[in-house]
N, CA, C and O atoms as a printed pandas DataFrame, in Angstrom:
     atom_number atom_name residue_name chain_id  residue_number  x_coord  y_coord  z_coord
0              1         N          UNK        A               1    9.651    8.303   20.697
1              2        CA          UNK        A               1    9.051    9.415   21.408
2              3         C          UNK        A               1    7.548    9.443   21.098
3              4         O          UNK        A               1    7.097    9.017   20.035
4              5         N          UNK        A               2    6.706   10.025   22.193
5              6        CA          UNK        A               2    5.769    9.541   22.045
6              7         C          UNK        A               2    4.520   10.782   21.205
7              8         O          UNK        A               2    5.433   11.599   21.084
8              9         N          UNK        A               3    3.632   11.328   20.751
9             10        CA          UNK        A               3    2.931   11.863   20.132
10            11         C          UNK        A               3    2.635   13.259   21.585
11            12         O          UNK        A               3    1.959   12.986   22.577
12            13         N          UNK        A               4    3.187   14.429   21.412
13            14        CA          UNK        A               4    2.947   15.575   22.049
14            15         C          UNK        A               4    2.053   16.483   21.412
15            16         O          UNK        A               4    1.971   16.733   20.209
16            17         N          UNK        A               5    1.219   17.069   22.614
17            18        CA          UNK        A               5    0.352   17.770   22.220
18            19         C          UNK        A               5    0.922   19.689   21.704
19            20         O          UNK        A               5    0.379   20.362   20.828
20            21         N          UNK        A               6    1.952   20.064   22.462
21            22        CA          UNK        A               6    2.895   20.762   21.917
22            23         C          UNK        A               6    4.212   20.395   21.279
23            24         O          UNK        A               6    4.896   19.411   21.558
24            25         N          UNK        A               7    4.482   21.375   20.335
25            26        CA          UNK        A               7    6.183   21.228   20.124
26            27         C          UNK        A               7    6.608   22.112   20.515
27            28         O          UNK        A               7    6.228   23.275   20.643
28            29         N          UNK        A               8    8.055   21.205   20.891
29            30        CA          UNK        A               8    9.157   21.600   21.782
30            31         C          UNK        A               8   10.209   22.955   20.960
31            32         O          UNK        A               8   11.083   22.174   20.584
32            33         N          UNK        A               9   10.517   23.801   20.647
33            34        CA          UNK        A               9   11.355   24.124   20.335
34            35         C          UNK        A               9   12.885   24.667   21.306
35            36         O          UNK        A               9   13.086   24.465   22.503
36            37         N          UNK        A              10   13.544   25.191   20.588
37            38        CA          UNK        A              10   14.686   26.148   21.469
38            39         C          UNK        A              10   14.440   27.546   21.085
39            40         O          UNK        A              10   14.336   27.919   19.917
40            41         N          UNK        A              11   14.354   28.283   22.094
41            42        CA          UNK        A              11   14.327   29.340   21.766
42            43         C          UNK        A              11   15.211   30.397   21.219
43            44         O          UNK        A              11   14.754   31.397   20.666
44            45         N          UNK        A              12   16.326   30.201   21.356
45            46        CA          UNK        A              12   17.239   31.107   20.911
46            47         C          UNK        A              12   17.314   31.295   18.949
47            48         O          UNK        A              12   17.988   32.053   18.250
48            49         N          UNK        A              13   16.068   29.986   18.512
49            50        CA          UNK        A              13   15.846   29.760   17.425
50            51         C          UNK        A              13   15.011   31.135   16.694
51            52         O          UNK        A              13   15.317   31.653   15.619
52            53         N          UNK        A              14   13.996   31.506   17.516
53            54        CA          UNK        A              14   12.801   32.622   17.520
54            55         C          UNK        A              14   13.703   33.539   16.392
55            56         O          UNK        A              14   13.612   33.530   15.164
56            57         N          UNK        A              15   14.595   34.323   17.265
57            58        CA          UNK        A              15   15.582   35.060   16.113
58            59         C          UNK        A              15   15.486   34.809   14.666
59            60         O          UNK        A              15   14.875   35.511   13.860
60            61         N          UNK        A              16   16.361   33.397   14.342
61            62        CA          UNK        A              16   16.643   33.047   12.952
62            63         C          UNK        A              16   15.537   33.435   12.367
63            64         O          UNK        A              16   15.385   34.351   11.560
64            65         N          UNK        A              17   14.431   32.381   12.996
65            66        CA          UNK        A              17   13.130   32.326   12.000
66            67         C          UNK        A              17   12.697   33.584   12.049
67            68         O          UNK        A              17   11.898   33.481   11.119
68            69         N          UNK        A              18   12.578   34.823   12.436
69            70        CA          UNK        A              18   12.197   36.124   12.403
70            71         C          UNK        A              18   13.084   36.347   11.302
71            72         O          UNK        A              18   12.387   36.634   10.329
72            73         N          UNK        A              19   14.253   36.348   11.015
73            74        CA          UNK        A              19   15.187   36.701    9.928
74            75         C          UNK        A              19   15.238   36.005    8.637
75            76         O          UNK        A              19   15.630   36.398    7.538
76            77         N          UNK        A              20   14.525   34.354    9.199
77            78        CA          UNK        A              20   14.010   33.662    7.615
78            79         C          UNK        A              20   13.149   34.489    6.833
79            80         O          UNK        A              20   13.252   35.013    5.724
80            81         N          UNK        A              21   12.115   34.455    7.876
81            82        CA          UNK        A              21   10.662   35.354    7.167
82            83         C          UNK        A              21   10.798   35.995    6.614
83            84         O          UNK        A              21   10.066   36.005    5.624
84            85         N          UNK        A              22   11.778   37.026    6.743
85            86        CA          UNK        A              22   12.088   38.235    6.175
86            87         C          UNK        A              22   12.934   38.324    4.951
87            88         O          UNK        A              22   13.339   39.386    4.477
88            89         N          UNK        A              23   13.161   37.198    4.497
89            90        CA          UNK        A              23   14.368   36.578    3.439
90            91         C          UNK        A              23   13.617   35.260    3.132
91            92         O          UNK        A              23   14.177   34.251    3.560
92            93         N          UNK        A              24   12.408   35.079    2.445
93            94        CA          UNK        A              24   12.452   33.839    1.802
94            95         C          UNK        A              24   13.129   33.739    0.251
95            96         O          UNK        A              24   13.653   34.540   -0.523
96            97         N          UNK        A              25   12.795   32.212    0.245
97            98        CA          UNK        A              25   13.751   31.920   -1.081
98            99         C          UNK        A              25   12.646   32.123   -1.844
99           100         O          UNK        A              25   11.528   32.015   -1.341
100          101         N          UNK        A              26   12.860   32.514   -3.440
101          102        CA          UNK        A              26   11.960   32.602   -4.184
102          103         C          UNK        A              26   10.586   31.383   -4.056
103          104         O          UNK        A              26    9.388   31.602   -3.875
104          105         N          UNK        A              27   11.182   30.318   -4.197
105          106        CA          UNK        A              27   10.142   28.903   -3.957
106          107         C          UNK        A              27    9.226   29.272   -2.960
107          108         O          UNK        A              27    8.053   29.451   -3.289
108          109         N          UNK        A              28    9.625   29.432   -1.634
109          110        CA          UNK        A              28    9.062   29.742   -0.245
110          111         C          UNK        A              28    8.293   30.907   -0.328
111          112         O          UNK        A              28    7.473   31.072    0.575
112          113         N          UNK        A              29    8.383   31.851   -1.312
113          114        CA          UNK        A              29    7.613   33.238   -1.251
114          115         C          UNK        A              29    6.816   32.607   -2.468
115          116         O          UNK        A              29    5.632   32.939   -2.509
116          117         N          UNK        A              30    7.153   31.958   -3.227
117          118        CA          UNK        A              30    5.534   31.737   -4.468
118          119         C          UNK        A              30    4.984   30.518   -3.059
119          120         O          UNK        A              30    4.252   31.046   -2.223
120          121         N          UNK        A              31    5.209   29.507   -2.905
121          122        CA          UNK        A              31    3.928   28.543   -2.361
122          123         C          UNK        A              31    3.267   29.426   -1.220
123          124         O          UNK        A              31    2.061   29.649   -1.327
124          125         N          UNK        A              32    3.918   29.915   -0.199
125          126        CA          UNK        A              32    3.291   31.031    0.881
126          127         C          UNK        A              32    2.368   31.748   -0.291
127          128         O          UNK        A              32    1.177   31.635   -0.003
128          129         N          UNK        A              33    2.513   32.209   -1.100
129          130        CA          UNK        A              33    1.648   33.439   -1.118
130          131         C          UNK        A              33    0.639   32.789   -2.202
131          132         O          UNK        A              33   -0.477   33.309   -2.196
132          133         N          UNK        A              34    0.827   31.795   -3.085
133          134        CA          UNK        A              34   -0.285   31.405   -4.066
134          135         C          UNK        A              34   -0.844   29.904   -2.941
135          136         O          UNK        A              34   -2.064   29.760   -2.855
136          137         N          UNK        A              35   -0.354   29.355   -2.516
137          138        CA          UNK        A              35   -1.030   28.118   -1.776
138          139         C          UNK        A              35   -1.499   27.874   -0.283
139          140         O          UNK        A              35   -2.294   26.990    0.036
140          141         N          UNK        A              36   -0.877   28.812    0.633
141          142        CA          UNK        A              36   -0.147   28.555    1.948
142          143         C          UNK        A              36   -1.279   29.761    2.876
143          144         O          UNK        A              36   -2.386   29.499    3.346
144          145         N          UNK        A              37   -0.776   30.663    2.902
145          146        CA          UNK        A              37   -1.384   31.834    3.133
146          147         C          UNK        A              37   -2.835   31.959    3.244
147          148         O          UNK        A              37   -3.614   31.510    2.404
148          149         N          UNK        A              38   -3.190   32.609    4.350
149          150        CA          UNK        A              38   -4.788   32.647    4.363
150          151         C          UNK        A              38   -5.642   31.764    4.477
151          152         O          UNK        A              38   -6.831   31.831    4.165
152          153         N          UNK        A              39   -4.912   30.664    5.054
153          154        CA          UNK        A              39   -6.196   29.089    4.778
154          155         C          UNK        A              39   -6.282   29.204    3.337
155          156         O          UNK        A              39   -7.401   29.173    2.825
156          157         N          UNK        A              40   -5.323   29.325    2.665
157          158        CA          UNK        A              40   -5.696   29.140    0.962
158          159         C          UNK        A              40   -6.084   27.489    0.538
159          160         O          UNK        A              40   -7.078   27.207   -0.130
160          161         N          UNK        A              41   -5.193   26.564    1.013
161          162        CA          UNK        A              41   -4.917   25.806    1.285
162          163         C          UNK        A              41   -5.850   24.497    2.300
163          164         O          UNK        A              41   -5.409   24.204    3.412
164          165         N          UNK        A              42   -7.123   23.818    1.755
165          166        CA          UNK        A              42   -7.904   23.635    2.180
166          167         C          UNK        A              42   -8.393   24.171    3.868
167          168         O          UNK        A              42   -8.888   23.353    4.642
168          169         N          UNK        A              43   -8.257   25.065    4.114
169          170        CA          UNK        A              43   -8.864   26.071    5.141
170          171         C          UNK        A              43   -8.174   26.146    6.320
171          172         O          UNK        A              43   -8.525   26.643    7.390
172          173         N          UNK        A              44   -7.052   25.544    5.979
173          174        CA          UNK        A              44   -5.483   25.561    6.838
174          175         C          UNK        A              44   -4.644   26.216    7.485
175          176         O          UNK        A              44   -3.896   26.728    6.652
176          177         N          UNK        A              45   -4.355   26.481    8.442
177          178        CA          UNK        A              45   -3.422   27.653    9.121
178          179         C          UNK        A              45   -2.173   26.903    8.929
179          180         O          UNK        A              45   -1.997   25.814    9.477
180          181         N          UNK        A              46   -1.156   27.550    8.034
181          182        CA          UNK        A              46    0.255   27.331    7.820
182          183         C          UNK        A              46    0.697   28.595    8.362
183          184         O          UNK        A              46    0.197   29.684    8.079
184          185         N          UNK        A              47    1.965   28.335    9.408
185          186        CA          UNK        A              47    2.677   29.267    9.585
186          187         C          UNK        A              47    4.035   29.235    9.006
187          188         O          UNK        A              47    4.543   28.156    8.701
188          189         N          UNK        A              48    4.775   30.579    8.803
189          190        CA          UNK        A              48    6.498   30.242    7.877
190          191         C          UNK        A              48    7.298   30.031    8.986
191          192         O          UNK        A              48    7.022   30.367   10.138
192          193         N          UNK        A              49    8.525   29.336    8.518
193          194        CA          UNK        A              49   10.031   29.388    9.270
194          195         C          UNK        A              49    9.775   29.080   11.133
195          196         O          UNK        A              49   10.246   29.749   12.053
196          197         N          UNK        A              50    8.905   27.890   11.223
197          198        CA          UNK        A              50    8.470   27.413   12.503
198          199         C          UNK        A              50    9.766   27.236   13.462
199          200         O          UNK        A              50   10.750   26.814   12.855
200          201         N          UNK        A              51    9.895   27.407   14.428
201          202        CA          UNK        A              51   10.991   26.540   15.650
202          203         C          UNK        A              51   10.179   25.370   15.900
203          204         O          UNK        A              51    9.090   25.313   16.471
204          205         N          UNK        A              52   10.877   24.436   15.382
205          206        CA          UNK        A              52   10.707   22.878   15.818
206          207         C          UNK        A              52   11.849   22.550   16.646
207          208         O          UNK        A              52   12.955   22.892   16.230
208          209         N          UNK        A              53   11.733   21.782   18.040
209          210        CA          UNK        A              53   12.985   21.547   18.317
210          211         C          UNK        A              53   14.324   21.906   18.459
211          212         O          UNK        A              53   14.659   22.538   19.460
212          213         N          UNK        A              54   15.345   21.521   17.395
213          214        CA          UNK        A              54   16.423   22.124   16.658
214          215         C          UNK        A              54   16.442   22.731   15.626
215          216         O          UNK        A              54   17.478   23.100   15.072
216          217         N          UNK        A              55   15.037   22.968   15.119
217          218        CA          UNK        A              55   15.152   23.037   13.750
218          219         C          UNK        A              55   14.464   24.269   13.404
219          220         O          UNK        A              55   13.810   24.791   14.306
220          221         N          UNK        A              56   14.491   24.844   12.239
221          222        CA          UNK        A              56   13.355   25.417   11.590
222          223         C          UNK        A              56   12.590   25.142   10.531
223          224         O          UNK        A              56   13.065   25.309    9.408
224          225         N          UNK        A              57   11.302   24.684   10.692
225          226        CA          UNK        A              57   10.945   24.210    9.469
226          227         C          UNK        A              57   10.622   25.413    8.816
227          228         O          UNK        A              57   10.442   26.591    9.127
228          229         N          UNK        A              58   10.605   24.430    7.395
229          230        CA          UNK        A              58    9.992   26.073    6.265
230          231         C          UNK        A              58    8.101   26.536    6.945
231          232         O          UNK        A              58    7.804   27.581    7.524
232          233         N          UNK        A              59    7.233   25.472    6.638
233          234        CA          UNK        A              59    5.664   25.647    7.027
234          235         C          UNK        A              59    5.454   24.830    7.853
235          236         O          UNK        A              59    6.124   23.797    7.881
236          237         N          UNK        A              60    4.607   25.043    8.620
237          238        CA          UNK        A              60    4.055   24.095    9.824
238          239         C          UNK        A              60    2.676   24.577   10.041
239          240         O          UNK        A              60    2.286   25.727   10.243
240          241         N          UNK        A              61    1.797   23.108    9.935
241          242        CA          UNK        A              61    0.555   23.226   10.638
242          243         C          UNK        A              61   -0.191   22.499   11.884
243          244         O          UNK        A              61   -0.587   21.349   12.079
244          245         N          UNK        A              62   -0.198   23.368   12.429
245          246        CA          UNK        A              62   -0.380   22.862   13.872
246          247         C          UNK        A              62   -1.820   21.778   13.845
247          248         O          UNK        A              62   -1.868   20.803   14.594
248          249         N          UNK        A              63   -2.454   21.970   13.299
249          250        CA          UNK        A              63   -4.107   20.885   12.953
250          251         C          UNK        A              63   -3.997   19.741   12.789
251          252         O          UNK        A              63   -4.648   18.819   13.280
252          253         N          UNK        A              64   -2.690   19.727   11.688
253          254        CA          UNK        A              64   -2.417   18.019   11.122
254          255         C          UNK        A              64   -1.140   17.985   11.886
255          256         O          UNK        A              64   -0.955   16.770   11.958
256          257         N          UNK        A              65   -0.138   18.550   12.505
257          258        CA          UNK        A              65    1.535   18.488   12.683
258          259         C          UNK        A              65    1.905   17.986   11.676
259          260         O          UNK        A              65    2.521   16.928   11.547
260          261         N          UNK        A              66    1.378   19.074   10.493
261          262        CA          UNK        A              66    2.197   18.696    8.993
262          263         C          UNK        A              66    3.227   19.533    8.947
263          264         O          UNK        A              66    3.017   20.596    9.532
264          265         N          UNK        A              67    4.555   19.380    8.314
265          266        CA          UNK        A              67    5.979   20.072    8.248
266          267         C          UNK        A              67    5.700   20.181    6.385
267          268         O          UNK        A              67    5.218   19.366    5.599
268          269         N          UNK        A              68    6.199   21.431    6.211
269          270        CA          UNK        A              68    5.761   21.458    4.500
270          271         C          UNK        A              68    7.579   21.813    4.325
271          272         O          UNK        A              68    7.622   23.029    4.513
272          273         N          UNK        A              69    8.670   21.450    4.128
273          274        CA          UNK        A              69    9.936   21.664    3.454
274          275         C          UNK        A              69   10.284   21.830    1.973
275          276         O          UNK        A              69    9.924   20.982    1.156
276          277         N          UNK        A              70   10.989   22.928    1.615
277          278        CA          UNK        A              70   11.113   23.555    0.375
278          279         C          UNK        A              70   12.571   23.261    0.312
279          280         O          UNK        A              70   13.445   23.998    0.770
280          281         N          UNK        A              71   12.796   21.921   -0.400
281          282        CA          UNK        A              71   14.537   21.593   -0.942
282          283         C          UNK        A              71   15.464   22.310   -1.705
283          284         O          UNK        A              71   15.460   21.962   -2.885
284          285         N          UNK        A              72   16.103   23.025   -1.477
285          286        CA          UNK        A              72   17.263   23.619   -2.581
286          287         C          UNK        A              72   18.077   22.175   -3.359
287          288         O          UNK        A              72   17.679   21.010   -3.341
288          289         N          UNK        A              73   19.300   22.725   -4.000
289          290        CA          UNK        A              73   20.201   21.869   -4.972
290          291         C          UNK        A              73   20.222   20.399   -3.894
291          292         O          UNK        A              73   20.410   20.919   -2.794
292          293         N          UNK        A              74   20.154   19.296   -3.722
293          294        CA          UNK        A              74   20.962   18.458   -2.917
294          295         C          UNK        A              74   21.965   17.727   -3.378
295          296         O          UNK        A              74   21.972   17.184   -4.483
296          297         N          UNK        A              75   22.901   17.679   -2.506
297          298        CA          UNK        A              75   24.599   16.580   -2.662
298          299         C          UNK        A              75   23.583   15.656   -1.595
299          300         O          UNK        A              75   22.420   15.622   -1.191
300          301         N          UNK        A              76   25.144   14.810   -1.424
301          302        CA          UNK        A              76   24.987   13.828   -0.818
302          303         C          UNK        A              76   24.708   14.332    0.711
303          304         O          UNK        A              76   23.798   13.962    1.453
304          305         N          UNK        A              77   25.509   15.064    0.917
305          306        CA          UNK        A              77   25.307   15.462    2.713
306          307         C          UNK        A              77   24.200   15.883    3.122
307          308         O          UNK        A              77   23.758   15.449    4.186
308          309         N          UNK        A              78   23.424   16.918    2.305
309          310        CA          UNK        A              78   22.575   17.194    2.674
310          311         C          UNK        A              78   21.132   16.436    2.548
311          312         O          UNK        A              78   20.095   16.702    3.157
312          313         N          UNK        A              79   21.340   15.550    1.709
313          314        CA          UNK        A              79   20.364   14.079    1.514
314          315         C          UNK        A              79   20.394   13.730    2.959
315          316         O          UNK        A              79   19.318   13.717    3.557
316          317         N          UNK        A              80   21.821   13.359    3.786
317          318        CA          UNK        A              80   21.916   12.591    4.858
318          319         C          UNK        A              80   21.253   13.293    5.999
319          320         O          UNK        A              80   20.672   12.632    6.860
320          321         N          UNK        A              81   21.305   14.515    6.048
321          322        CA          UNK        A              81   21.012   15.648    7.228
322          323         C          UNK        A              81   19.233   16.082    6.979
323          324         O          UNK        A              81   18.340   16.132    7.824
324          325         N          UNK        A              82   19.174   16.353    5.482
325          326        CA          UNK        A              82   17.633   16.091    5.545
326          327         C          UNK        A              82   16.734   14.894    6.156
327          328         O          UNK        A              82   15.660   15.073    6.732
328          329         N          UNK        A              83   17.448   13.451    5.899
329          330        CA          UNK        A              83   17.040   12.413    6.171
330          331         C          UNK        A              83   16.596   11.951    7.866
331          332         O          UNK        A              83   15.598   11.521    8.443
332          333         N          UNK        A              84   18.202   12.395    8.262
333          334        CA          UNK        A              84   18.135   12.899    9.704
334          335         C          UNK        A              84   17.056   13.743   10.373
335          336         O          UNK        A              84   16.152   13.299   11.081
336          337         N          UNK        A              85   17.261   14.955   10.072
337          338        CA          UNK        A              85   16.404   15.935   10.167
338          339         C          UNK        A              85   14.996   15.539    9.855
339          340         O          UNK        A              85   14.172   16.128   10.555
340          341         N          UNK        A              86   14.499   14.684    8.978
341          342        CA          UNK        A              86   13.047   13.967    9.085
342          343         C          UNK        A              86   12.388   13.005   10.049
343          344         O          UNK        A              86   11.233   12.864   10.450
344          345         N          UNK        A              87   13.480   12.425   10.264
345          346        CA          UNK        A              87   13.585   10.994   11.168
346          347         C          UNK        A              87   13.127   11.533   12.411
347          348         O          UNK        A              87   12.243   10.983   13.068
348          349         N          UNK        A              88   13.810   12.797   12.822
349          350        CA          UNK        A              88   13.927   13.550   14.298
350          351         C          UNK        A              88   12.335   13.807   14.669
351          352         O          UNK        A              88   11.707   13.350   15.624
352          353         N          UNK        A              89   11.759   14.919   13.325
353          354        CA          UNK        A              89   10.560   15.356   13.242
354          355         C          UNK        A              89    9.851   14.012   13.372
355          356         O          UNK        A              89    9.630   13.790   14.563
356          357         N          UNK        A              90    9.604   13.461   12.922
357          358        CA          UNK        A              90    8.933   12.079   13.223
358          359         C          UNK        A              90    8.668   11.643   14.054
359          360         O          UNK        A              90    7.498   11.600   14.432
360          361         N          UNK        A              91    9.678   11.122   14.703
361          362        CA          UNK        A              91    9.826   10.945   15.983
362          363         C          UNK        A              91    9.182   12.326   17.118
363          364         O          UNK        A              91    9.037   12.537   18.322
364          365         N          UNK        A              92    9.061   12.684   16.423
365          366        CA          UNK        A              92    8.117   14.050   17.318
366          367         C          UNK        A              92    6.413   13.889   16.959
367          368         O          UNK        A              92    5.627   14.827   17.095
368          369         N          UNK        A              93    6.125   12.883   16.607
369          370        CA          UNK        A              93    4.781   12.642   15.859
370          371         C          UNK        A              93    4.151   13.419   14.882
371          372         O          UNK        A              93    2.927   13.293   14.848
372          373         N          UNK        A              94    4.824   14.445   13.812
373          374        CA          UNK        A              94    4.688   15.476   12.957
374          375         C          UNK        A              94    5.458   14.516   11.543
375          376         O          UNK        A              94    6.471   13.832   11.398
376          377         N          UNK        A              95    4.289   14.957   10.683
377          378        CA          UNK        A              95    4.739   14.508    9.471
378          379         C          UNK        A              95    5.261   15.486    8.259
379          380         O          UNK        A              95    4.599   16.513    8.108
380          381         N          UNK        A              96    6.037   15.343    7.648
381          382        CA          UNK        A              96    7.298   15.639    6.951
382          383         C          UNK        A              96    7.002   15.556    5.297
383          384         O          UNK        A              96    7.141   14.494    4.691
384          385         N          UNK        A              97    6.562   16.849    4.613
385          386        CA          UNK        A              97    6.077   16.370    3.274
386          387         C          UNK        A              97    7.219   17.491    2.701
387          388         O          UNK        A              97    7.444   18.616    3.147
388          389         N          UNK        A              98    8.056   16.583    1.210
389          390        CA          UNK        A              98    9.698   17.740    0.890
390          391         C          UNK        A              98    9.267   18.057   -0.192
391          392         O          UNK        A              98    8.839   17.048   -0.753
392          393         N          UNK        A              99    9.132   19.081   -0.889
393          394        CA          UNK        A              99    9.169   19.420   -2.358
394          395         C          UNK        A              99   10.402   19.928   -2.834
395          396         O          UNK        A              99   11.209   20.223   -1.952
396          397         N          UNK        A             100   10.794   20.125   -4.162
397          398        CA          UNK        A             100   12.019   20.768   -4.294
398          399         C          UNK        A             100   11.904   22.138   -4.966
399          400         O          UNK        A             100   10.829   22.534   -5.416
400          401         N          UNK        A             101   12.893   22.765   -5.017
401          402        CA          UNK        A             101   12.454   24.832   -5.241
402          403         C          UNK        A             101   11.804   24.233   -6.706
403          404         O          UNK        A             101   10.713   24.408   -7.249
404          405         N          UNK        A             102   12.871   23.532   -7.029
405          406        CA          UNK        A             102   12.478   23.103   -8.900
406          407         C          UNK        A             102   10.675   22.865   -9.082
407          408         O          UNK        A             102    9.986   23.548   -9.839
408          409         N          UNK        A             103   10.222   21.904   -8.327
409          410        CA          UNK        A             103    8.846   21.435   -8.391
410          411         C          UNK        A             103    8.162   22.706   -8.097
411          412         O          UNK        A             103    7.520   23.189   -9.030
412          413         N          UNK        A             104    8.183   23.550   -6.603
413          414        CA          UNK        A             104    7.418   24.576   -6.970
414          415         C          UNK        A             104    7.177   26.077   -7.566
415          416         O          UNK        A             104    6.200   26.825   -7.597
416          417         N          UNK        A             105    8.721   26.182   -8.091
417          418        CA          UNK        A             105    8.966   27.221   -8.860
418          419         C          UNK        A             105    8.020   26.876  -10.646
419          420         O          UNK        A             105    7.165   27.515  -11.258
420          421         N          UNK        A             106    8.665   25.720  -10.894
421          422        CA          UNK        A             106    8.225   25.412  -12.080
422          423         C          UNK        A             106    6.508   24.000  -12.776
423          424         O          UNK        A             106    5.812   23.768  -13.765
424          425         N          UNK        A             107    6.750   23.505  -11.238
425          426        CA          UNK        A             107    5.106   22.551  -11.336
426          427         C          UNK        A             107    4.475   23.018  -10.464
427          428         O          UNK        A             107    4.894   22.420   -9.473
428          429         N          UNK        A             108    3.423   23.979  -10.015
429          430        CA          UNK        A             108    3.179   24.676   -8.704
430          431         C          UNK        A             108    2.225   23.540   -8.811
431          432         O          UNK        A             108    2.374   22.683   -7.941
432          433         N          UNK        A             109    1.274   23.336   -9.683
433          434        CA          UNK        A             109   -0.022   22.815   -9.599
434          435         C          UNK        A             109    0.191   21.108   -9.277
435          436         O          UNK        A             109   -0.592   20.419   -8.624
436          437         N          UNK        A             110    1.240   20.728   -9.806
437          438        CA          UNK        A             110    1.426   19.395   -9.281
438          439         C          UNK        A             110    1.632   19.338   -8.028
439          440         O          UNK        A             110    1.430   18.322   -7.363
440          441         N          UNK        A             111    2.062   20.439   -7.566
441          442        CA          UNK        A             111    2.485   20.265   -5.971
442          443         C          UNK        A             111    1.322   20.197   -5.178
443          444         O          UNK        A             111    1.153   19.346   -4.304
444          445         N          UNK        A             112    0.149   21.488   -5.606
445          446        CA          UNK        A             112   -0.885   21.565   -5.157
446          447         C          UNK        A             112   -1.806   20.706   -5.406
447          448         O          UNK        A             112   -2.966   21.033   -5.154
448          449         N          UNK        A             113   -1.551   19.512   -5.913
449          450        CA          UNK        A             113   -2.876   18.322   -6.220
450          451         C          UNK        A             113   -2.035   17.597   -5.127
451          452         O          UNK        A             113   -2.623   17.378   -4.068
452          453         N          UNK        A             114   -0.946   17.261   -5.221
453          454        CA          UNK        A             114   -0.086   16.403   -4.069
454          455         C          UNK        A             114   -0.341   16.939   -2.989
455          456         O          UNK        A             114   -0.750   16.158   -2.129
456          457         N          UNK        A             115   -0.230   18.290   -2.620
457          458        CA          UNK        A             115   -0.943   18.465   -1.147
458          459         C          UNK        A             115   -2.056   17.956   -0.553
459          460         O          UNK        A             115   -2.090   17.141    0.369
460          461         N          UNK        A             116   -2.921   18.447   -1.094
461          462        CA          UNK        A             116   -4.326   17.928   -1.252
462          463         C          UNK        A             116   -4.430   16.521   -1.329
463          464         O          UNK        A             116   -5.499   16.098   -0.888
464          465         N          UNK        A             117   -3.672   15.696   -1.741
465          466        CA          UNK        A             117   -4.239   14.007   -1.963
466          467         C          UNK        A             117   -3.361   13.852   -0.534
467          468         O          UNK        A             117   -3.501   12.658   -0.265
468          469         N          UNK        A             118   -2.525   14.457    0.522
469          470        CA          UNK        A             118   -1.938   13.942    1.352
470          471         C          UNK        A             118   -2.372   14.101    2.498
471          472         O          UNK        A             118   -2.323   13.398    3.508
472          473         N          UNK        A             119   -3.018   15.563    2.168
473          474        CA          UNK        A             119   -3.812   16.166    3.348
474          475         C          UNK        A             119   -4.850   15.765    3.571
475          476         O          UNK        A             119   -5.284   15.893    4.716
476          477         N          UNK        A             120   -5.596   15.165    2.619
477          478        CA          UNK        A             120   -6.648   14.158    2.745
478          479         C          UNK        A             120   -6.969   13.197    3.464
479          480         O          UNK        A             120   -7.950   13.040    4.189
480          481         N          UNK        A             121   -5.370   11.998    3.054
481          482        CA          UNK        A             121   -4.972   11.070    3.943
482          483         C          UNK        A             121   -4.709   10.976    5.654
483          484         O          UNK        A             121   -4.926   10.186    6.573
484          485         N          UNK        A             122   -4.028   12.476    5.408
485          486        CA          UNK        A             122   -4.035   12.770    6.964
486          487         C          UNK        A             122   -5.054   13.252    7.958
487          488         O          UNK        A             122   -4.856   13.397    9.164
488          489         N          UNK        A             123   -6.473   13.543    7.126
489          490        CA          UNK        A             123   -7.263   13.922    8.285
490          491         C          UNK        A             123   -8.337   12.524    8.064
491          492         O          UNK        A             123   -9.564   12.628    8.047
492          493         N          UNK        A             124   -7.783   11.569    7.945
493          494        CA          UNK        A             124   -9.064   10.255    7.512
494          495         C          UNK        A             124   -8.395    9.691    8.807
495          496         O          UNK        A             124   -8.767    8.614    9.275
């Protein structure tokens, strides 16, 4: 698929993500509010709980079509469905960066140098 200047979502999605927002996971409410929020985040508009497609991502920025995903526990299935679920976004010309609750509950700052060295890459 080829690189769109919009994304596609479904709408009947709008709902959920109105009801994510309103219920983040602890992880998702510290990076939103210490990294994310406000162009905190080299001068960035991140929005929460996006309609992509089928999906909802956790952050999305429309500047870079960066996808920011916040991982809970993973098994095996959900390895496979994340994997999936990346592949899809991709294929939508939007890139796909995963942290896990663990990394930004407990390494915020590692996360936030990793943003930054990626976001870098992506506007060169």
């Amino acid at each position: 698929m080829k690189k769109m200047d919009f994304v596609p979502y479904e709408k009947r999605l709008t709902t959920f993500a109105r009801d994510n927002r309103h219920n983040p996971t602890p992880a998702e409410l510290l990076i939103w509010n210490q990294m994310l929020r406000a162009r905190q985040l080299c001068g960035l508009k991140f929005v929460r709980q996006k309609p992509i497609d089928v999906y909802i991502v956790d952050f999305y920025c429309a500047e870079l079509r960066l996808v920011i995903e916040i991982d809970g526990d993973s098994h095996a299935e959900q390895i496979a469905y994340d994997s999936q679920r990346t592949s899809r976004l991709n294929a939508l010309g939007l890139t796909v960066l995963r942290y896990a609750n663990r990394e930004v509950l407990q390494e915020l700052e590692g996360v936030y140098e990793d943003l930054c060295g990626k976001i870098a890459a992506l506007r060169c």
